[in-house]
VOZA-211286 format. One line per field, with one value per residue (C-alpha): residue number from 1; x, y, z. Coordinates in steps of 0.5 Angstrom, whole numbers, plus 500, padded with zeros to 3 digits. Layout:
BEGIN
resi <- (NUM | ...)
px <- (X | ...)
py <- (Y | ...)
pz <- (Z | ...)
//
This chain:
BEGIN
resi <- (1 | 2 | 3 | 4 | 5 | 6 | 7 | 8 | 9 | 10 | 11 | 12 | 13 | 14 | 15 | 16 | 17 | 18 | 19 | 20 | 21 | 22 | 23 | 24 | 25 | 26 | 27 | 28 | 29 | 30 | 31 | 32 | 33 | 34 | 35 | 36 | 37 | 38 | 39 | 40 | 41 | 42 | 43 | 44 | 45 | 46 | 47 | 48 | 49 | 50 | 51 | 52 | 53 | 54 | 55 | 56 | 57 | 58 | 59 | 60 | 61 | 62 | 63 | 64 | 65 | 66 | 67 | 68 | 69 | 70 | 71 | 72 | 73 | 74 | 75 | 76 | 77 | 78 | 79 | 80 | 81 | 82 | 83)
px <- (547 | 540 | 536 | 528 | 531 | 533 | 525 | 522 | 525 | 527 | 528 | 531 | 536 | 539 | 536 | 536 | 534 | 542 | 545 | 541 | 544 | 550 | 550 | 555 | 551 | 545 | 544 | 540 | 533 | 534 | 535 | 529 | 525 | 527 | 525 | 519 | 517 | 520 | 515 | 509 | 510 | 511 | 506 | 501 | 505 | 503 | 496 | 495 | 499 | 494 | 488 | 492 | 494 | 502 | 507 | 509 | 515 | 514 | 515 | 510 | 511 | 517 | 514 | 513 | 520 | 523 | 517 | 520 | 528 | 525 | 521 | 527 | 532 | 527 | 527 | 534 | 535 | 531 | 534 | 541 | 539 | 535 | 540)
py <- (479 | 481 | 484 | 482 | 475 | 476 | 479 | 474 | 469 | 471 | 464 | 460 | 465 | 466 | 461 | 465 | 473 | 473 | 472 | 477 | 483 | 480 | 482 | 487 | 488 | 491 | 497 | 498 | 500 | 494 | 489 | 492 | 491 | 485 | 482 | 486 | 482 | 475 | 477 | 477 | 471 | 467 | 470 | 468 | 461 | 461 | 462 | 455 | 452 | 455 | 451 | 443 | 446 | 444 | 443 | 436 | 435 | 441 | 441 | 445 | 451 | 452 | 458 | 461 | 460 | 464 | 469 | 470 | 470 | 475 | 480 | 480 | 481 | 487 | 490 | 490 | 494 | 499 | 500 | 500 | 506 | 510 | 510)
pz <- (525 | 522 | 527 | 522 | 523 | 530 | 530 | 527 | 532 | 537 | 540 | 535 | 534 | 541 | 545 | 551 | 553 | 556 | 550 | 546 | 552 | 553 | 544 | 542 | 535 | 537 | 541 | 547 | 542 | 538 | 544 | 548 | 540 | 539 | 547 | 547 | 540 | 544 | 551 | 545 | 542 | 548 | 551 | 545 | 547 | 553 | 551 | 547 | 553 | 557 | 553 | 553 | 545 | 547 | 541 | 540 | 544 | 549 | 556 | 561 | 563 | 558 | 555 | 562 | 565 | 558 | 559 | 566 | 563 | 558 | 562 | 567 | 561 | 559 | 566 | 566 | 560 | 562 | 569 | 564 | 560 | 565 | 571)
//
């Protein structure tokens, strides 16, 4: 897999933080670039959520559930490569 696809969207390519750390083809610095792009793009997501600017088709609070998933995913991997 192609890591500038993986960081371009991280969302449509593994559909869940989970399986982006369980990967076996991305080191532990790729994982965290490619978490910590996703954290930003949704963080931005979430932002338009927070102004009534919702895709059409968008469930409420969506952006904010996988921004906790990926947070606690970045949280992880940094306690994996530190201890």
């Amino acid at each position: 897999m192609d890591v500038q696809a993986a960081m371009k969207s991280p969302g449509a390519v593994f559909g869940d933080p989970k399986v982006l750390e369980e990967s076996r083809e991305f080191t532990s610095e790729q994982k965290r670039a490619i978490l910590l792009q996703w954290q930003n793009q949704l963080e931005r997501l979430q932002s338009a959520d927070d102004e009534s600017m919702l895709s059409a088709g968008a469930a409420p609070g969506a952006n904010a559930e996988c921004l906790r998933r990926v947070t606690n995913a970045l949280l992880r991997l940094s306690g994996a490569s530190t201890g």
